[in-house]
N, C-alpha and C positions, 0 to 999 in steps of 0.2 A: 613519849615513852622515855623514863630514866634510860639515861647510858650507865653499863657497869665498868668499872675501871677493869683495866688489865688483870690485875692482879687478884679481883677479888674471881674474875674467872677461872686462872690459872689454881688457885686454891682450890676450888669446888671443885673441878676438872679432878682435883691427883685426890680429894675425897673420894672421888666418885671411884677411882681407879683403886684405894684405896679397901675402899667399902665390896667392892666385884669380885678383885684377888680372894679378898678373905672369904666372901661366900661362897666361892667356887672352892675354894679349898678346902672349906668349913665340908661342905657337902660330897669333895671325895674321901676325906678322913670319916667322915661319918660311914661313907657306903664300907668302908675297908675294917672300921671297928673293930673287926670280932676275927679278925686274920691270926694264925699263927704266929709272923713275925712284924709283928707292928711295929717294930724298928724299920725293919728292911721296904714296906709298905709304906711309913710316913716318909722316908727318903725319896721315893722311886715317885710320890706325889707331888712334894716340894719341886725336887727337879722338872717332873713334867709341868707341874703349872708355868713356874720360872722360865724352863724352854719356852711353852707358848706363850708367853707375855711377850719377851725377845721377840720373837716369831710376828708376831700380829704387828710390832710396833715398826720391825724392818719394812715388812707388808704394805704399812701404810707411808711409808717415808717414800716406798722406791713406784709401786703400783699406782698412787692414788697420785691427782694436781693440785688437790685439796684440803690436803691433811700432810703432816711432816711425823717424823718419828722424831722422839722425843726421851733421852735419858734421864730424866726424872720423870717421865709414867713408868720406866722399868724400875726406876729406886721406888716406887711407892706401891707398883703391884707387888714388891718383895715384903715394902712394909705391911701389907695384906695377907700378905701368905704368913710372914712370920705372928699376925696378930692370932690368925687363925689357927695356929699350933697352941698358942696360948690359951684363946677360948677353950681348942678342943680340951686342954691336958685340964684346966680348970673346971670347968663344968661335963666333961661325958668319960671320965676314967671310965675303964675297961675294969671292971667285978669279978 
């Protein structure tokens, strides 16, 4: 069985992290769409997602003997969230 270098895991790993933010974000912005104040509505999601990203990664640094927490999966589930504001504002404006 090939061995994969360090790196080329640690890459795929903050994709992946990456790719999860932004669908998980993608999918509350969708559900909130058609709110009143979709300013106040996209903030209050940003924050929560961003909180539990923190949240999960502290989780697994302090609870688990397996896993570490890690500040660049928090720098790249932001870069997720933040893609996902761009998706939404590009392809689902509000009509």
């Amino acid at each position: 069985m090939p061995k994969l270098e360090v790196t080329q895991v640690q890459i795929s790993d903050k994709l992946v992290h990456i790719s999860a933010y932004c669908l998980l974000t993608l999918n509350w912005l969708l559900a909130y769409k058609f709110k009143a104040n979709k300013l106040k509505f996209s903030l209050l999601i940003l924050l929560f997602v961003f909180i539990y990203g923190i949240v999960i990664e502290v989780l697994q640094g302090t609870i688990t003997n397996y896993r570490q927490a890690d500040l660049l999966d928090v720098l790249a589930n932001f870069i997720g969230i933040g893609l996902s504001f761009i998706f939404f504002s590009l392809f689902f404006k509000r009509k």
